[in-house]
TITI-542983 format. One record per residue: residue in one letter; chain; x, y, z of N, C-alpha, C in turn. Coordinates in nm, 3 decimals. Layout:
// TITI-542983
("A", "A", (X, Y, Z), (X, Y, Z), (X, Y, Z))
...
END
This chain:
// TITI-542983
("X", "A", (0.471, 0.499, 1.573), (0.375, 0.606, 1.554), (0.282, 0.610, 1.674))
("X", "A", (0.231, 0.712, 1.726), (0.145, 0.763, 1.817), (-0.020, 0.703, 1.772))
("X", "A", (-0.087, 0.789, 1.834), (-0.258, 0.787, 1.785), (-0.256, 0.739, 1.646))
("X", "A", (-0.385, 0.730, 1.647), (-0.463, 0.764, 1.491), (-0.551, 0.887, 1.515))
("X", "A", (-0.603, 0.919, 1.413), (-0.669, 1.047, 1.395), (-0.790, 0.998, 1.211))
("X", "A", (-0.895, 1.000, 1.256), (-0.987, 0.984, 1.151), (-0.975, 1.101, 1.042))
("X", "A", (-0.942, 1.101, 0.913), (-0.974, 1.196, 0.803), (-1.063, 1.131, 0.714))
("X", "A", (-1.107, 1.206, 0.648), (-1.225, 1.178, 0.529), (-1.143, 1.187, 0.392))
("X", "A", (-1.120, 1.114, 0.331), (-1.034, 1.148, 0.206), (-1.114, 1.106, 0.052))
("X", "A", (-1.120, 1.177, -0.048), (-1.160, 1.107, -0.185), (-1.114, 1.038, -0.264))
("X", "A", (-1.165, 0.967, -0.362), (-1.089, 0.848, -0.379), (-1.160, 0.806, -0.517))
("X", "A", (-1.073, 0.799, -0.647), (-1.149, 0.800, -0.778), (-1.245, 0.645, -0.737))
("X", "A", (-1.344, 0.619, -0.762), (-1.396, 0.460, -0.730), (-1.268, 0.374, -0.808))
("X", "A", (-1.260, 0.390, -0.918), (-1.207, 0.239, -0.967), (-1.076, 0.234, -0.899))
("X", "A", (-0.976, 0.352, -0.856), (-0.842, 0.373, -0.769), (-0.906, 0.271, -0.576))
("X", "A", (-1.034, 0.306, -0.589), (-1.090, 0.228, -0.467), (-1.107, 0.099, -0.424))
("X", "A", (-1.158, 0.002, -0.584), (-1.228, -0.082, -0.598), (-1.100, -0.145, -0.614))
("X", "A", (-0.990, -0.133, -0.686), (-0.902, -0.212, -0.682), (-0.787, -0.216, -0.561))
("X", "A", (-0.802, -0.109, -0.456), (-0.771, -0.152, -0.337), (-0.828, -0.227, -0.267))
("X", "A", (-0.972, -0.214, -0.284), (-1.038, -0.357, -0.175), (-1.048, -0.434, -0.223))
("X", "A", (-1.024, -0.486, -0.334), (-1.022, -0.633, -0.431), (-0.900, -0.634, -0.360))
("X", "A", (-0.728, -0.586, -0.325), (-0.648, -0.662, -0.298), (-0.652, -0.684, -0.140))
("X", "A", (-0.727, -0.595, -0.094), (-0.688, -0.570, 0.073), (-0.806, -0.690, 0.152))
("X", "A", (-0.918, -0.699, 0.070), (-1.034, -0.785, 0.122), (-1.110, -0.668, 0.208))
("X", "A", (-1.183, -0.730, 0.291), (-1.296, -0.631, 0.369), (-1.204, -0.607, 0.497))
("X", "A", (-1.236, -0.460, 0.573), (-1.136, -0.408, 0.640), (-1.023, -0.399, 0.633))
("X", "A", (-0.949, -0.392, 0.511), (-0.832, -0.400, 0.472), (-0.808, -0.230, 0.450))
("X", "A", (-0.901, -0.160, 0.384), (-0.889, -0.057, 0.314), (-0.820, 0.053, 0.422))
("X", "A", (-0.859, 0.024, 0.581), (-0.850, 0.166, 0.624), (-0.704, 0.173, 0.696))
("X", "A", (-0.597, 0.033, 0.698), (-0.473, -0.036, 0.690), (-0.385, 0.038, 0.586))
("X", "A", (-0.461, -0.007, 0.436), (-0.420, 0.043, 0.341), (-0.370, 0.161, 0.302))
("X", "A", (-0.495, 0.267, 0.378), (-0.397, 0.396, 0.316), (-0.306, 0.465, 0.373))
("X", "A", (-0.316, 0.407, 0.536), (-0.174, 0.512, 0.599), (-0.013, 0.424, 0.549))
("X", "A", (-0.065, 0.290, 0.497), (0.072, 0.229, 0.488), (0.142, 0.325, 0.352))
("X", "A", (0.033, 0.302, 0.273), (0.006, 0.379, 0.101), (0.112, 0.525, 0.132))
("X", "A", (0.049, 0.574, 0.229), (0.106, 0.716, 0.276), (0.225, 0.710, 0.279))
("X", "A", (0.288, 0.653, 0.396), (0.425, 0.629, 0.408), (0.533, 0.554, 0.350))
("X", "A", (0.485, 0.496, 0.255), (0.541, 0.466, 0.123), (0.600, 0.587, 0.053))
("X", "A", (0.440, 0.665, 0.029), (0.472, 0.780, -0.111), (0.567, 0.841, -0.007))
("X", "A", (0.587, 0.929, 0.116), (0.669, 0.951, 0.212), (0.862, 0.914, 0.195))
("X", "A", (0.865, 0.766, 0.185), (1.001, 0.759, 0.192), (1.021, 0.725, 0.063))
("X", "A", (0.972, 0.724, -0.069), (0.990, 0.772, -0.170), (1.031, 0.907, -0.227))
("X", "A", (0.952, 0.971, -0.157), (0.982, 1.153, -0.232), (1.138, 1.173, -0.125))
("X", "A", (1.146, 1.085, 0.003), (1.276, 1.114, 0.103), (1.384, 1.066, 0.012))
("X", "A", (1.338, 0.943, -0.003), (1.443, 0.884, -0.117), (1.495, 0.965, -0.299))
("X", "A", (1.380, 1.009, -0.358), (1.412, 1.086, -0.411), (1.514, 1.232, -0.404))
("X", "A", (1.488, 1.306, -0.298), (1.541, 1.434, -0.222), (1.705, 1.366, -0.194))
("X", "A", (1.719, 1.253, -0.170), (1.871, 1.215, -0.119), (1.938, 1.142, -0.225))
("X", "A", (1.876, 1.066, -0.329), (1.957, 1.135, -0.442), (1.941, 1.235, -0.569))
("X", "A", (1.881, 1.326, -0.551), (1.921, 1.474, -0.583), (2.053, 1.550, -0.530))
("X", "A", (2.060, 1.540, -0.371), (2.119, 1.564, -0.319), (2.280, 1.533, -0.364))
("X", "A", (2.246, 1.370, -0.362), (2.392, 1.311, -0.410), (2.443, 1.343, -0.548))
("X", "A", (2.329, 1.363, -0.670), (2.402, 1.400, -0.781), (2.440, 1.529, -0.749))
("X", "A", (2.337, 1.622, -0.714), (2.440, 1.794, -0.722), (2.570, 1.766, -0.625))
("X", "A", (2.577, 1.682, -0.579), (2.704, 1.686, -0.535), (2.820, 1.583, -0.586))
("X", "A", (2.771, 1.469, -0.638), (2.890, 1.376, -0.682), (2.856, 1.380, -0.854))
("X", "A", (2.730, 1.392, -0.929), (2.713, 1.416, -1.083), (2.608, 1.249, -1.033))
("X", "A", (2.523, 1.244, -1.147), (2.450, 1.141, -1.208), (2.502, 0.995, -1.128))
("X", "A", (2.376, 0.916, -1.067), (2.410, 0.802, -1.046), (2.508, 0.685, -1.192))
("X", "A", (2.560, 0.593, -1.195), (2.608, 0.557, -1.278), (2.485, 0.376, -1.243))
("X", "A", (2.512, 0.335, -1.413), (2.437, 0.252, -1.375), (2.421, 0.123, -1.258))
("X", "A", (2.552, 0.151, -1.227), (2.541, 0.009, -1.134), (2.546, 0.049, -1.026))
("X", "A", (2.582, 0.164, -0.957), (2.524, 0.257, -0.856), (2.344, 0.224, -0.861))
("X", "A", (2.317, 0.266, -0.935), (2.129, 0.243, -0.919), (2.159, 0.048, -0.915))
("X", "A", (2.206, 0.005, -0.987), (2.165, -0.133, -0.946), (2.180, -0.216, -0.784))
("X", "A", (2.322, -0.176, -0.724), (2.331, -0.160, -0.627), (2.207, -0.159, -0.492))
("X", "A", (2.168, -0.005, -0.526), (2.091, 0.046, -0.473), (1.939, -0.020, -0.484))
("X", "A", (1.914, -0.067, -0.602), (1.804, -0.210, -0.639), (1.815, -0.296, -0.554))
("X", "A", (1.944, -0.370, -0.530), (1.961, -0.464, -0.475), (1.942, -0.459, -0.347))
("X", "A", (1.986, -0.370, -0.283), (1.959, -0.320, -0.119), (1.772, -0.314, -0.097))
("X", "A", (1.724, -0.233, -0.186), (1.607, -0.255, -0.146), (1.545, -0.359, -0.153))
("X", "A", (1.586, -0.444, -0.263), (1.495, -0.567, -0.267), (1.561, -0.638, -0.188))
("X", "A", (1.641, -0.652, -0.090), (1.665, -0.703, 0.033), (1.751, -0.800, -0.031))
("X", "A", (1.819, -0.792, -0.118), (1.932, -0.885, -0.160), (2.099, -0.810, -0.156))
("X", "A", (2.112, -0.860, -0.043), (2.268, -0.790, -0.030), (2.372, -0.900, -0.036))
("X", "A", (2.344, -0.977, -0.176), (2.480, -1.066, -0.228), (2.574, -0.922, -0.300))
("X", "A", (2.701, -1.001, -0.264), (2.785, -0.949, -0.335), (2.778, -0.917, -0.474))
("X", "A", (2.817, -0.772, -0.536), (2.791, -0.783, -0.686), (2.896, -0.840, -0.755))
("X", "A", (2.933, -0.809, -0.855), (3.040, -0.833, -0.977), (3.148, -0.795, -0.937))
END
């Protein structure tokens, strides 16, 4: 990523208070661009399988487990 760029954003307090309880002091302003790009390759991740069911039908369950497993960074062999 390039620059930063300062925005002003709102923020319910208690949605606040329990980010800087986990982040500690100066943690918070870390926090929300990571926060960002999270929700980011979530909704990407969402959009690509949409994509895949209108085109192949419904993940099956071990397809999503699979796909569990990859993210949680465990790429043992399955069953």
């Amino acid at each position: 990523m390039g620059g930063s760029e300062k925005y002003s954003v709102g923020s319910p307090e208690e949605l606040a208070e329990t980010v800087r309880a986990r982040v500690g002091p100066g943690g918070f302003s870390a926090f929300v661009p990571d926060a960002i790009e999270h929700r980011i390759a979530m909704e990407r991740l969402g959009e690509i399988v949409a994509d895949f069911e209108a085109d192949n039908g419904p993940l099956t369950g071990q397809e999503v487990e699979a796909a569990r497993a990859v993210l949680n960074h465990d790429r043992s062999p399955g069953p």
